[in-house]
MARBA-311288 format. One line per field, with one value per residue: residue number from 1; residue in one letter; chain; x, y, z of N, C-alpha, C, O in turn. Coordinates in steps of 0.02 Angstrom, whole numbers, always signed. Each point is the difference from the previous one (the first is absolute). Layout:
# MARBA-311288
dodo	NUM,...
kevex	a,...
gulo	A,...
n_c1	X,...
n_c2	Y,...
n_c3	Z,...
ca_c1	X,...
ca_c2	Y,...
ca_c3	Z,...
c_c1	X,...
c_c2	Y,...
c_c3	Z,...
o_c1	X,...
o_c2	Y,...
o_c3	Z,...
END
This chain:
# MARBA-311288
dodo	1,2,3,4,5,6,7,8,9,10,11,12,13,14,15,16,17,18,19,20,21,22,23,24,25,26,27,28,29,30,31,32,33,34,35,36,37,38,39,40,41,42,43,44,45,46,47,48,49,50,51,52,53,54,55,56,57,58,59,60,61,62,63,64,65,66,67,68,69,70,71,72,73,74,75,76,77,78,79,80,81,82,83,84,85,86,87,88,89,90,91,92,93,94,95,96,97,98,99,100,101,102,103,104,105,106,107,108,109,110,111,112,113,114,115,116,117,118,119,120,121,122,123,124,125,126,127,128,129,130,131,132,133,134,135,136,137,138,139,140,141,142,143,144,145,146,147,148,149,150,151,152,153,154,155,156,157,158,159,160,161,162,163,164,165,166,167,168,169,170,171,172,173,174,175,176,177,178,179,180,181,182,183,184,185,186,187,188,189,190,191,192,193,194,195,196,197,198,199,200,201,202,203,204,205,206,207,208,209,210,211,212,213,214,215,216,217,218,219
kevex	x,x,x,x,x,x,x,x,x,x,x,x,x,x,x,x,x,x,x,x,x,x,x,x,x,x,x,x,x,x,x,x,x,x,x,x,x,x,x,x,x,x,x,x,x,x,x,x,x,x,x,x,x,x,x,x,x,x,x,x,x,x,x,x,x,x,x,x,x,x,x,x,x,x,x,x,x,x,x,x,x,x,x,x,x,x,x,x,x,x,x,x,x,x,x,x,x,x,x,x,x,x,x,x,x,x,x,x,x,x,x,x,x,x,x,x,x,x,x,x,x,x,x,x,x,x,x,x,x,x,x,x,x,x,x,x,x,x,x,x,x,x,x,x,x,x,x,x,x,x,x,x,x,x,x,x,x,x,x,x,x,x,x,x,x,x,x,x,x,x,x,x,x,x,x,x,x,x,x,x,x,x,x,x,x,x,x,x,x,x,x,x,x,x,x,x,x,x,x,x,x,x,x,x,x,x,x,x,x,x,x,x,x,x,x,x,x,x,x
gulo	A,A,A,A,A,A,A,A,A,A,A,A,A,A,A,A,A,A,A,A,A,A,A,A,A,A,A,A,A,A,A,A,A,A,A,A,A,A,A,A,A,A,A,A,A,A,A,A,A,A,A,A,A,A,A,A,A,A,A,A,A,A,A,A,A,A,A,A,A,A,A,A,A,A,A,A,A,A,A,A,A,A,A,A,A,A,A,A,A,A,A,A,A,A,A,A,A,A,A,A,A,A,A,A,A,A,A,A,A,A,A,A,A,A,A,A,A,A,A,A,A,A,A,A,A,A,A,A,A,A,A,A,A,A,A,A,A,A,A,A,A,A,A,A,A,A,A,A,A,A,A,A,A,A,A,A,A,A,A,A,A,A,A,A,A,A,A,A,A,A,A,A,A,A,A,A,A,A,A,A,A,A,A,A,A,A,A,A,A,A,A,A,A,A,A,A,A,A,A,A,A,A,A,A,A,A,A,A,A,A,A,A,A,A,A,A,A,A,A
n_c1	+1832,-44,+19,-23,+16,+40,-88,+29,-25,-8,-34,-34,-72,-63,-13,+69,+18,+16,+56,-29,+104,+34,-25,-113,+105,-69,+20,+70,-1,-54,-45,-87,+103,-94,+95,-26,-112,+19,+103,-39,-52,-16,+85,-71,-32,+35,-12,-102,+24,+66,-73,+69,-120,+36,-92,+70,-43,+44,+5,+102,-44,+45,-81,-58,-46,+42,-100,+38,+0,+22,+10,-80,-83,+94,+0,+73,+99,+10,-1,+79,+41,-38,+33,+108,-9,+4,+111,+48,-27,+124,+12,+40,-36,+120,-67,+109,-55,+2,+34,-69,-29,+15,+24,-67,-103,+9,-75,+94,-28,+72,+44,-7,+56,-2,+83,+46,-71,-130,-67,-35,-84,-46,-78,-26,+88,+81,+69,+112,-50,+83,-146,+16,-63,-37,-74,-19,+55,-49,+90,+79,-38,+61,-53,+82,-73,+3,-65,+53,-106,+19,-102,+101,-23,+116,+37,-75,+31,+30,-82,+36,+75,+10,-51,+29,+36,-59,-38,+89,-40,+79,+4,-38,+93,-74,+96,-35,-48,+98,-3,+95,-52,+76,-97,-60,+12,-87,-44,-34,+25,-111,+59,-79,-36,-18,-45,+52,-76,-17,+75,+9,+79,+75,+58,-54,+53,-3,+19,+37,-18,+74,-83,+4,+93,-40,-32,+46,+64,+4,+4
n_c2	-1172,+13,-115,+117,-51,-37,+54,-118,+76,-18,-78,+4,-59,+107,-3,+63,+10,+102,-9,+46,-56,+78,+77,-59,-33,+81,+84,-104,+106,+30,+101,-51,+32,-63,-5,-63,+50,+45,+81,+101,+61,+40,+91,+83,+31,+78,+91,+52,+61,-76,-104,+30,+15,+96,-19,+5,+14,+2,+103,-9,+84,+35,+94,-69,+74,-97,-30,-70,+32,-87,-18,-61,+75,-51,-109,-41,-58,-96,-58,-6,-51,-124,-24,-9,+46,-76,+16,+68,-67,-43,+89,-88,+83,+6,+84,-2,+76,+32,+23,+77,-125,+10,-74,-2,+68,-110,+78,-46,+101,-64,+76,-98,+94,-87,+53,+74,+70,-53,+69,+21,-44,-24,-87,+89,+52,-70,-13,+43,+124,-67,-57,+97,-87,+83,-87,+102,-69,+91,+13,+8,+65,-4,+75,+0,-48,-31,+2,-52,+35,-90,+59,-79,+94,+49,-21,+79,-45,-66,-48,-85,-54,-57,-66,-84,-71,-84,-79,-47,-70,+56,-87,-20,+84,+79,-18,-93,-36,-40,-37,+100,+79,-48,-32,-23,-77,+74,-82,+120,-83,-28,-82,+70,+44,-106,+89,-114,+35,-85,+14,-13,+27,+70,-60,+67,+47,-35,-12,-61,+110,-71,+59,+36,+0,-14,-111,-97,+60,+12,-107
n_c3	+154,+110,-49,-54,+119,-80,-70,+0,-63,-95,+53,-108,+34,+53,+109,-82,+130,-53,+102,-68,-11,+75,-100,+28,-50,-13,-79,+3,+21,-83,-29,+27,+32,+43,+84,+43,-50,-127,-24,+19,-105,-89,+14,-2,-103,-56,+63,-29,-94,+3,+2,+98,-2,-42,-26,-63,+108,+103,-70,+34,+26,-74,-14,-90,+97,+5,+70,+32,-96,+93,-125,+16,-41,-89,+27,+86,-12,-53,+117,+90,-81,-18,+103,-63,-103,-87,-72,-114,+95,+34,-36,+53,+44,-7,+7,-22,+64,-80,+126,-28,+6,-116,-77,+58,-52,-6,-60,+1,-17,-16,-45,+40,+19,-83,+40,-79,+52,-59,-62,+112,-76,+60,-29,+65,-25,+98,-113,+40,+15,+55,-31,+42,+0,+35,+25,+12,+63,+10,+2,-106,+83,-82,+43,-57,+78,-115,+94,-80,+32,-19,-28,-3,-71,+16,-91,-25,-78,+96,-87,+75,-30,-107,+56,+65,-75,-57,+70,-57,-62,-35,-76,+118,-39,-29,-15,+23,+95,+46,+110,-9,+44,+13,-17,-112,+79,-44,-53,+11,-100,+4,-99,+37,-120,+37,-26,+26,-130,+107,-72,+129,+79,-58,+17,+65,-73,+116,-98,+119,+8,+20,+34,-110,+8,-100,-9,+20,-72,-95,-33
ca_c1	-62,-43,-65,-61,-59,-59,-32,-66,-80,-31,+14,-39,+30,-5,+28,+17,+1,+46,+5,+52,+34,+10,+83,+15,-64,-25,+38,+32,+13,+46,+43,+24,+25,+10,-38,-77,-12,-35,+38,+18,-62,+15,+61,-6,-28,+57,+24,-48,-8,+38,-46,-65,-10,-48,-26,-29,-57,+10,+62,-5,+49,+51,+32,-48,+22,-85,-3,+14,-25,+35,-23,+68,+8,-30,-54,-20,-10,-56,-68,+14,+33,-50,-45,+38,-51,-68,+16,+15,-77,-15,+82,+13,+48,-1,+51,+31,-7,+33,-33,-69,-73,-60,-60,-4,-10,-18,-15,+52,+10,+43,+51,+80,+41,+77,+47,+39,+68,-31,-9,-77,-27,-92,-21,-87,-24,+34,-48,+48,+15,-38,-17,+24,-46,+34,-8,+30,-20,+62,-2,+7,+77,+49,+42,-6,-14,-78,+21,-63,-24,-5,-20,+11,-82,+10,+53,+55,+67,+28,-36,-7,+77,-32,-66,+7,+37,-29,-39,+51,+19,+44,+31,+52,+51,-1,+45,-42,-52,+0,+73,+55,-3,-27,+36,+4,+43,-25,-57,-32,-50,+7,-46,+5,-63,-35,-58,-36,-37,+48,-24,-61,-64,-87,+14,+16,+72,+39,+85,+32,+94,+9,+27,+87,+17,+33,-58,-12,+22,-41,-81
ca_c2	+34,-31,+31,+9,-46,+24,+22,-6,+29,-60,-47,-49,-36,+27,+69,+26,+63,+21,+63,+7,+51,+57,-16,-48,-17,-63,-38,+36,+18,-5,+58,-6,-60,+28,-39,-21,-17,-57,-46,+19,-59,-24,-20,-48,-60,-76,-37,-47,-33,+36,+20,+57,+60,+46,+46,+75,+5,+81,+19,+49,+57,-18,+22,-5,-66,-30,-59,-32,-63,-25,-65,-47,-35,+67,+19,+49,+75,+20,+6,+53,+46,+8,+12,+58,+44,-32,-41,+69,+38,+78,+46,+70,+36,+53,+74,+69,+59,+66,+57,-15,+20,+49,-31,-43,-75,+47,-45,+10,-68,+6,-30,-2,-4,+11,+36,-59,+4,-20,+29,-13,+87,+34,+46,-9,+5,-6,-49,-60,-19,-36,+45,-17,+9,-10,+20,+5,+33,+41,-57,+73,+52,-16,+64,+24,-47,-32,-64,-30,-106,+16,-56,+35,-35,-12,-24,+53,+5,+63,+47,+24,+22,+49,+28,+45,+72,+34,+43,+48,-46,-51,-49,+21,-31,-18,+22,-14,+58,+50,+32,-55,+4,-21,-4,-79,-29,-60,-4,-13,-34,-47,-39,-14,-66,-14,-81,-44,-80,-68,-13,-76,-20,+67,+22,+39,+10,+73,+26,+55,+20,+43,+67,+21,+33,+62,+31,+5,+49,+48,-31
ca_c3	+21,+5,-49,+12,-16,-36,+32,-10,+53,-1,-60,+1,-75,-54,+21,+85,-3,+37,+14,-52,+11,-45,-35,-23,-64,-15,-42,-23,-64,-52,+44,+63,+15,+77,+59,+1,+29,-36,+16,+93,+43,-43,+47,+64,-41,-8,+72,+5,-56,-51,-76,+26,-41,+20,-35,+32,+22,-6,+24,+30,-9,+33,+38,+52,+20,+19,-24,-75,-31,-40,-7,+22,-55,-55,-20,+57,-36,-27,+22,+50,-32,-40,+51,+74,-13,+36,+84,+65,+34,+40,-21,+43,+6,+31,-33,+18,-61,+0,+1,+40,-45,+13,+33,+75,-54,-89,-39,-53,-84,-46,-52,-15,-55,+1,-22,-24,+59,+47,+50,+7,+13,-6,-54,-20,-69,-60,-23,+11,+95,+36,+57,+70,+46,+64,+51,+62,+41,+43,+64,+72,-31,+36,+14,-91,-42,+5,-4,-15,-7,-95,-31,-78,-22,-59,+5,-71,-1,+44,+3,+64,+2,-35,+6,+57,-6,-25,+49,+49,+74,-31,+60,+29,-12,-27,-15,-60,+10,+80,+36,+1,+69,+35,+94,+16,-76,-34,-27,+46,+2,+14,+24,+52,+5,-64,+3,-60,+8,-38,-54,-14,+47,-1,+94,+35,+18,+5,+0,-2,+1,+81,-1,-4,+64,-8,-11,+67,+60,-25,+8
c_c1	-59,-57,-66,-56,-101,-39,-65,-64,-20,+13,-17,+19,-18,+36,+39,-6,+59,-8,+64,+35,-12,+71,+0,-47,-48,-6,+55,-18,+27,+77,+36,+10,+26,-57,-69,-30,-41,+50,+6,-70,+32,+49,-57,-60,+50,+41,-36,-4,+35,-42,-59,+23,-16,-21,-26,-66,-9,+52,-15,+64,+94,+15,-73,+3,-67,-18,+12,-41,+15,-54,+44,-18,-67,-79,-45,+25,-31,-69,+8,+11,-57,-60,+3,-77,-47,+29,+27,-37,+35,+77,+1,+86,+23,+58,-6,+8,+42,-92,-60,-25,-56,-68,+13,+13,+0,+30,+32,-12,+23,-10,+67,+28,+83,+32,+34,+88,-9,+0,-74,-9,-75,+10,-85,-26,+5,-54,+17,+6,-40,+4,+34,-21,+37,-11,+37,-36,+41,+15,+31,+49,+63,+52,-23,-5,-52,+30,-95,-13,-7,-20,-24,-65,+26,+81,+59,+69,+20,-57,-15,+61,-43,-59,+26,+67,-42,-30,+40,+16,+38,+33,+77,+48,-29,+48,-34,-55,-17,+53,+45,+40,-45,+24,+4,+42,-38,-73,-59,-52,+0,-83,-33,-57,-7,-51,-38,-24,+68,-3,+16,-27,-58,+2,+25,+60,+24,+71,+10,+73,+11,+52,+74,+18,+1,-90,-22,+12,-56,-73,+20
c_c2	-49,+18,+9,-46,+33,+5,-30,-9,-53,-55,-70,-48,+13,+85,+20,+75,+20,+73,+46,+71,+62,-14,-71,+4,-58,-67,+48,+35,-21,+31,-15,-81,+23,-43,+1,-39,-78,-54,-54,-77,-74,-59,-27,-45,-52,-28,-71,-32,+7,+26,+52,+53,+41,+63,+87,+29,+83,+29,+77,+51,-23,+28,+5,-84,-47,-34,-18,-96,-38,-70,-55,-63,+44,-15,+51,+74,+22,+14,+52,+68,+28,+31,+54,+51,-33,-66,+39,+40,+42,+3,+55,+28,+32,+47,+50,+33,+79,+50,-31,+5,+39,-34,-68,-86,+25,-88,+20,-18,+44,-30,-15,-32,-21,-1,-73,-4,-22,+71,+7,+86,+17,+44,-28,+3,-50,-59,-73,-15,-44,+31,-27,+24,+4,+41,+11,+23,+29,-56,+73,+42,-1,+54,+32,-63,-40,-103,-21,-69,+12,-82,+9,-67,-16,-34,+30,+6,+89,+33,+34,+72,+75,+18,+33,+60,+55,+41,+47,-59,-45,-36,+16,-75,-20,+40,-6,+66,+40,+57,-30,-13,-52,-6,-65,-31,-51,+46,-16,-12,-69,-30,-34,-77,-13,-51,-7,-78,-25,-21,-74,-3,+51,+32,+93,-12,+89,+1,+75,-5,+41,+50,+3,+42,+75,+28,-31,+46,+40,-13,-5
c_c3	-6,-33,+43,-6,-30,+63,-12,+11,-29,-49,+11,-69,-77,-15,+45,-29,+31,+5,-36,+43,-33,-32,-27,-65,+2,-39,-70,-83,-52,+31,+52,+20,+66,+37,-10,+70,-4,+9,+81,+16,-54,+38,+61,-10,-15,+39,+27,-44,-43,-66,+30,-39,+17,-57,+30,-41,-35,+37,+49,-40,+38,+67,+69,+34,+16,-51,-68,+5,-66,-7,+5,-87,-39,-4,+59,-24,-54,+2,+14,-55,-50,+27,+42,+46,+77,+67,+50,+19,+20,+9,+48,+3,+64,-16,+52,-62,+26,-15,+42,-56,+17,+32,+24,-44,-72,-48,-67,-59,-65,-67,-8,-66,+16,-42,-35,+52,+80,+51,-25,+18,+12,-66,+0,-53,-62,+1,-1,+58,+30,+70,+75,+58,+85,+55,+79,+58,+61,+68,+73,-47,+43,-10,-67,-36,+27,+1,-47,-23,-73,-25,-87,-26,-81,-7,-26,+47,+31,+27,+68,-9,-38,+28,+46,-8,-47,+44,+34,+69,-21,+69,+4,-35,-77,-61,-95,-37,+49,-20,-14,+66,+65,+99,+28,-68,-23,-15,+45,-4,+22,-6,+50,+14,-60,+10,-66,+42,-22,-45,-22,+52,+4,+60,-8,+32,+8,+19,+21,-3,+52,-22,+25,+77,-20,+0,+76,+53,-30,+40,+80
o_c1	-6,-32,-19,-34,-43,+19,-46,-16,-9,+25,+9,+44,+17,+16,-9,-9,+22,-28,+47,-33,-23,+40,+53,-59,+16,-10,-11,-7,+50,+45,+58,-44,+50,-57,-8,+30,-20,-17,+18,+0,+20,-17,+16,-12,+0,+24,+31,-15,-18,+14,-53,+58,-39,+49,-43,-4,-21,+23,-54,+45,-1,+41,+1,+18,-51,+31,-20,-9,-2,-26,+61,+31,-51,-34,-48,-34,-20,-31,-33,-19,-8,-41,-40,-17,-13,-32,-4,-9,-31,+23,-18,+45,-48,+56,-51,+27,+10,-37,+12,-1,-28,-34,+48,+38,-5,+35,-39,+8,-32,-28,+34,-15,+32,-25,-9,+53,+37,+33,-14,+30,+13,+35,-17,-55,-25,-44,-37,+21,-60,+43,+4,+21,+36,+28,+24,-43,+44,-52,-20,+32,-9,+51,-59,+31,-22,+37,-52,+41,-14,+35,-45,-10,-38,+14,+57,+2,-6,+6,-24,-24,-18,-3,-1,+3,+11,+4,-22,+26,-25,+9,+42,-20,+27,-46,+9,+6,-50,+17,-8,+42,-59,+52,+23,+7,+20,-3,-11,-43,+57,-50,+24,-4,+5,+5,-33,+14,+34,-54,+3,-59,-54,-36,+44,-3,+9,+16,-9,+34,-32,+56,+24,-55,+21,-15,-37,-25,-33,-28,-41
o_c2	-28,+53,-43,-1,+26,-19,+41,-45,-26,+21,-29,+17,-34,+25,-17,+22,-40,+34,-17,+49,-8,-38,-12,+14,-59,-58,+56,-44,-31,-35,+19,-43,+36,-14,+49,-32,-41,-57,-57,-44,-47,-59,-54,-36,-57,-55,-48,-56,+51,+53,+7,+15,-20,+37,+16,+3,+22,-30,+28,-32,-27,-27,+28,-54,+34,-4,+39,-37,+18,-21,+10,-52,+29,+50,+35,+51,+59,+29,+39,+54,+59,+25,+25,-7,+23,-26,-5,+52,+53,-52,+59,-36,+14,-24,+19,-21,+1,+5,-52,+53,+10,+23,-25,-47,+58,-50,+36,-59,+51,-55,+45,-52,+31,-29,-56,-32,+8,-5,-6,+42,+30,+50,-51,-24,+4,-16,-47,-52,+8,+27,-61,+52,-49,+54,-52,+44,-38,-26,+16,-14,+1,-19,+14,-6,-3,-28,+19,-41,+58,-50,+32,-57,-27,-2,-24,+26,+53,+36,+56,+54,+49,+58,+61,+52,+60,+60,+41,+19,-56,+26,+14,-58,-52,+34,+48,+33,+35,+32,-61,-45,+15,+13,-18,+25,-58,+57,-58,+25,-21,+18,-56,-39,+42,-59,+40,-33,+20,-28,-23,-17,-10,+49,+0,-31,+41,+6,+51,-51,+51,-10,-14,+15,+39,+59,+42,-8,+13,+46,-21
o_c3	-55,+5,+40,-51,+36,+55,-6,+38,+55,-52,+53,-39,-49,-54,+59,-57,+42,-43,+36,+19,-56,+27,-29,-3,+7,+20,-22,-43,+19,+23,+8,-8,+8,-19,-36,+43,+42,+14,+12,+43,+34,+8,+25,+48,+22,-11,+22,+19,-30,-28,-30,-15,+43,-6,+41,-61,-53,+49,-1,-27,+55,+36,+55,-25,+4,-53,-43,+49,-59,+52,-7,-7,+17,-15,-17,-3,+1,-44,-34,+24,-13,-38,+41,+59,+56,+47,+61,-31,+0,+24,-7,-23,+37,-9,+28,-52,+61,-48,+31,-32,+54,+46,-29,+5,-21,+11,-31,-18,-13,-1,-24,-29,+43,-48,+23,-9,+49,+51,-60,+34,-52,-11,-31,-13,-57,+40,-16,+24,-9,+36,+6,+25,+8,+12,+23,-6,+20,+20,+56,-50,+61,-28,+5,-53,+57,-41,+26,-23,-16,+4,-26,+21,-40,+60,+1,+56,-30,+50,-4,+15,+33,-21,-9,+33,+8,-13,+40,+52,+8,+55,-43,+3,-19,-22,-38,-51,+1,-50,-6,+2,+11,+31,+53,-56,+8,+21,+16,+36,+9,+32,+8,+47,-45,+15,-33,+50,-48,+7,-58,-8,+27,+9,-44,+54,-44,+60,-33,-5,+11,-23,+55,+24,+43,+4,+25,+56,+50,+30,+41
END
């Protein structure tokens, strides 16, 4: 079987970016000893070099697909990681949700809390919860479901997955905090942009990720 050639939206001699399958980890767990996607860039850095390195930046969910960012040496990931806040200007998203939201746009924010079994909940009250900010906006309805643009203003772990099932609009295939039922076989989110300052040339960089086929027949 012919290996899947990566998908990469940009790269340069301090960074690449890749567009990341749905079902691939990004990088592997303690737990989990399984294909990667950290492995997948790693393998095509040393093709070119055998002593090339690559550091992960930030990760996506296993079962969401889009941009990912990788540094190609630790002290770039350390600028990029120490900085995240202020070099990541804008996180967009796109989701298929279960139902028609109630309102068109809306502006989300939470407390999240997790579980020592890694499951993430809204508790507002609590005093350990970090806040998760996430905004959406409606793009169309598509029979009993809402396709939406989602630009997350905070980084909490699942927190898109949890805010929006909280509202009653949980993402289609999401089996975690949705439905265990689905009509597509995968996770119908997808990173779709990321734009950051380069963190040595200062430059405005917009990484997109071209939309999976299962969200092109929809738009």
């Amino acid at each position: 079987m012919l290996k899947k050639k990566l998908d990469i939206i940009y790269e340069d001699k301090y960074i690449i970016a890749i567009n990341k399958p749905s079902k691939l980890l990004t990088i592997a767990s303690n737990r989990k000893k399984e294909k990667t996607l950290y492995h997948e860039v790693s393998e095509y850095v040393k093709k070119k070099h055998k002593s090339n390195k690559i550091f992960i930046v930030h990760r996506l969910d296993k079962d969401t697909s889009g941009v990912v960012l990788f540094a190609k040496n630790e002290s770039i990931k350390r600028k990029l990681q120490d900085n995240w806040d202020k070099i990541a200007l804008k996180r967009e998203y796109i989701a298929l949700v279960y139902g028609k939201v109630k309102e068109k746009e809306k502006v989300l924010k939470n407390k999240l809390v997790e579980t020592k079994t890694n499951l993430v909940y809204i508790d507002d009250n609590s005093k350990f919860g970090k806040l998760a900010i996430t905004k959406y906006n409606l793009i169309k309805y598509v029979n009993n479901t809402s396709l939406l643009n989602i630009e997350i203003l905070t980084g909490r772990k699942n927190q898109i997955r949890v805010q929006l099932s909280n509202i009653g609009n949980p993402i289609i295939g999401d089996i975690k905090y949705g439905l265990k039922k689905s009509f597509y076989n995968r996770l119908m989110l997808h990173a779709s942009k990321l734009e950051i300052i380069h963190p040595f040339t200062g430059e405005n960089l917009v990484l997109d990720a071209k939309l999976p086929k299962e969200f092109k027949s929809l738009i």
